[in-house]
N, C-alpha and C positions, 0 to 999 in steps of 0.2 A: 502446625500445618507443614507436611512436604514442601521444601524449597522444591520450586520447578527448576527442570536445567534449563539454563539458555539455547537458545536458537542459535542468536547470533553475539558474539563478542566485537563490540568496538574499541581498539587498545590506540590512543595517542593519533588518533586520523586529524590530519592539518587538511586544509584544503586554501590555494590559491589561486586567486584569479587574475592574472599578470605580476603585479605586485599588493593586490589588493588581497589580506589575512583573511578568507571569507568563514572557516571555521578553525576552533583553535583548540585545539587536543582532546578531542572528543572521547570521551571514555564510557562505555555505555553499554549494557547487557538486555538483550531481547528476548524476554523468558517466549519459551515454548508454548504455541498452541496456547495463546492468548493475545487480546489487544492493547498492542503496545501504542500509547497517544502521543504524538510529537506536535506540543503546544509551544505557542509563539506567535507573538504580533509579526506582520511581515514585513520581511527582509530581514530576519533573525538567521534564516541558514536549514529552516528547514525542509525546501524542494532541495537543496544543495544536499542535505544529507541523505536525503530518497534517492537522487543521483548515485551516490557514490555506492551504495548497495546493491544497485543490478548495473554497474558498472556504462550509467547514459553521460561520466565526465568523460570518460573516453573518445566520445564526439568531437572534442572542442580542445582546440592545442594550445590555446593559452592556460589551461586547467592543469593546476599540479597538484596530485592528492598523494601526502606520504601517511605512514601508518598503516592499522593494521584493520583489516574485516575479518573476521573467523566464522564460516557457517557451516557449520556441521564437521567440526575439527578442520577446513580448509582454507587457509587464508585467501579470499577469492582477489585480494589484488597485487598478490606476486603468484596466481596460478596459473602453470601450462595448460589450463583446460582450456577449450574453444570459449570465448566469450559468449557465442551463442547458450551452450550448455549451460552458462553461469545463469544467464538471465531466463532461461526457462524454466529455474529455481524459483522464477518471482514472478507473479501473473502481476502488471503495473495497470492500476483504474487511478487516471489524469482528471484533473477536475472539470474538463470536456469531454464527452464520450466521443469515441472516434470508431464508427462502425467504417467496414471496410466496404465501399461502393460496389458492392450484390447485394443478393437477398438476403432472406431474414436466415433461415437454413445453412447457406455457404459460409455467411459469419461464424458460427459457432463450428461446422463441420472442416473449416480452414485449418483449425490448430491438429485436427485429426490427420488430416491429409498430410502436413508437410511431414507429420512425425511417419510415415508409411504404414496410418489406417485408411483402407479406404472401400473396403466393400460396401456397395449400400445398406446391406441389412445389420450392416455391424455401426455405419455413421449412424442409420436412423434411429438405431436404439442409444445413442449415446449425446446426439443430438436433442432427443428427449431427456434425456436424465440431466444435463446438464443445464437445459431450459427452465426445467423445474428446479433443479437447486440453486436458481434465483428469482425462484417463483413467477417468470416469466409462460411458462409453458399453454395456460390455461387462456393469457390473453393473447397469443400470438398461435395456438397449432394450427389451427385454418389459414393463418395469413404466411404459411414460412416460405411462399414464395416471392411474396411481396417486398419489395426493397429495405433494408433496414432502415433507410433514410424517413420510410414512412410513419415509422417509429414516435412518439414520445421523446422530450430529453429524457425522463427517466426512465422510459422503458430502455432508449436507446443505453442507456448508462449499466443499467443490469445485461443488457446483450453482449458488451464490452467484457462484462464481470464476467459472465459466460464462458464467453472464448477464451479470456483469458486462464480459465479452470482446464480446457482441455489440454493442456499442455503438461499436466500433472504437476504445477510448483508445489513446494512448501511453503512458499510464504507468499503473502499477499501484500504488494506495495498500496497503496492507495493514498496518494496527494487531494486535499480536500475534494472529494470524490461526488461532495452533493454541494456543493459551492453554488454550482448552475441550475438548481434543481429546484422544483416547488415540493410545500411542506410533506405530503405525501408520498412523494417520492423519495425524498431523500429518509422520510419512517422506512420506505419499504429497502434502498436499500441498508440501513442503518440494520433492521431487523436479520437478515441477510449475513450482513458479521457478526451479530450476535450466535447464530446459530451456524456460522461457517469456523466460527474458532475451534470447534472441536475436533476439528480435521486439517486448521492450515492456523500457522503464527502470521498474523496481522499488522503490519502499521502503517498508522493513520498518522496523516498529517492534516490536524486543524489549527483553526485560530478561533473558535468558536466554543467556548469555556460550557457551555448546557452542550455539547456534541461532547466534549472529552467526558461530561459528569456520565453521560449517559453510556459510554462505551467501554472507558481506560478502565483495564484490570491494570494497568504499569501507565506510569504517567513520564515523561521527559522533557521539562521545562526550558527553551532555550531562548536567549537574548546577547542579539548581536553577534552572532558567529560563536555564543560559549555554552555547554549547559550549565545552567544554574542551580536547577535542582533535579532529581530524580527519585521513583521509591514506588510503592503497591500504589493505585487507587485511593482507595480509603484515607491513608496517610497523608498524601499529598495533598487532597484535598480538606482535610480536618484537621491535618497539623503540619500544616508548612515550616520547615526553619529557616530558612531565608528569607529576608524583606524583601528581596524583591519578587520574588514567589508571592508573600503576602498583600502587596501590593497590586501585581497581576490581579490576585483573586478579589479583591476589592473592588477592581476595578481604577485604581487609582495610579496604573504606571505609564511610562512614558510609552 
């Protein structure tokens, strides 16, 4: 089988949190136009490593992250591009959905407007097309004036995923995205990246080992700020070489 290229190259990224090693030489390739799983019990490092890829350590000044990110031949953390530009690279769904206080409509039509679309006849059809490519469309067209708040958590969660499309990234961040979710929802949006990978590279961060079986095409096992193992799907989980990988998958680690 064709090696896929990577999306993204991670070479030697350190990350500290005053004096505190939070990750430690991360090395790590993000094949293209697939879901990449970033497994880990928590407080292993990996919301810190979602962080460092649309660049949200920037927030916070006692965070020092050396190394390198590469996406799409650009190392995005010694680049002159506006930070802004960086992170519209990457639509991020947090494992709260966080709809923006308007309607069900201005949510999704928001990332159109800043980018300077804005005629009606051009937001409404895109508004729709982007409803539906998280299969929200059908339960919500009569209601798109109604507040988002009135929402579902997972409706509310797919609305998120939405907006966050319009913006045209390549890659899709998503921190335990169905963590707050009931089982249905989190099918519906699980379904969602199954069929959204063929248009944007994905990762997921779970801790939820039936969520990676059911999603990782590339798996990224990390513990305590290291990764320990990584490799295809399949592999990772049929032939671990590392104990504590084995371990994990037993269910038997610390």
């Amino acid at each position: 089988m064709k090696k896929t290229e990577p999306e993204i190259k991670i070479n030697n990224l350190n990350v500290f949190h005053g004096n505190h090693h939070t990750l430690k030489n991360i090395n790590i390739e993000v094949p293209k136009q697939k879901i990449t799983v970033v497994l880990g019990s928590s407080g292993c490092g990996k919301t810190t490593l979602l962080k460092c890829l649309n660049r949200l350590t920037d927030l916070y000044n006692n965070i020092k992250v050396t190394g390198e990110i590469t996406i799409n031949n650009e190392d995005i953390l010694h680049s002159k591009k506006d930070i802004t530009e960086i992170r519209r690279e990457m639509g991020l769904l947090s494992q709260m959905p966080y709809p923006l206080p308007m309607n069900i409509y201005n949510n999704v039509a928001y990332g159109l407007r800043i980018s300077g679309r804005k005629k009606k006849k051009f937001l409404n059809k895109r508004v729709e097309y982007y409803l539906k490519q998280v299969n929200l469309w059908e339960e919500v067209k009569d209601r798109l004036k109604e507040p988002a708040s009135s929402l579902s958590l997972g409706q509310q969660q797919r609305l998120c995923l939405a907006r966050g499309l319009t913006v045209d990234p390549d890659i899709i961040l998503a921190d335990e995205p169905t963590s707050a979710l009931d089982p249905v929802s989190s099918n519906a949006i699980e379904e969602r990246f199954i069929q959204l990978k063929q248009y944007y590279t994905i990762v997921l961060v779970t801790h939820t080992l039936r969520q990676a079986k059911r999603l990782a095409d590339y798996v990224v096992f990390m513990y305590l700020g290291e990764v320990i193992e990584q490799g295809p799907a399949d592999e990772f989980f049929n032939n671990p070489k590392m104990e504590r990988t084995k371990s994990y998958l037993k269910g038997t680690s610390n």
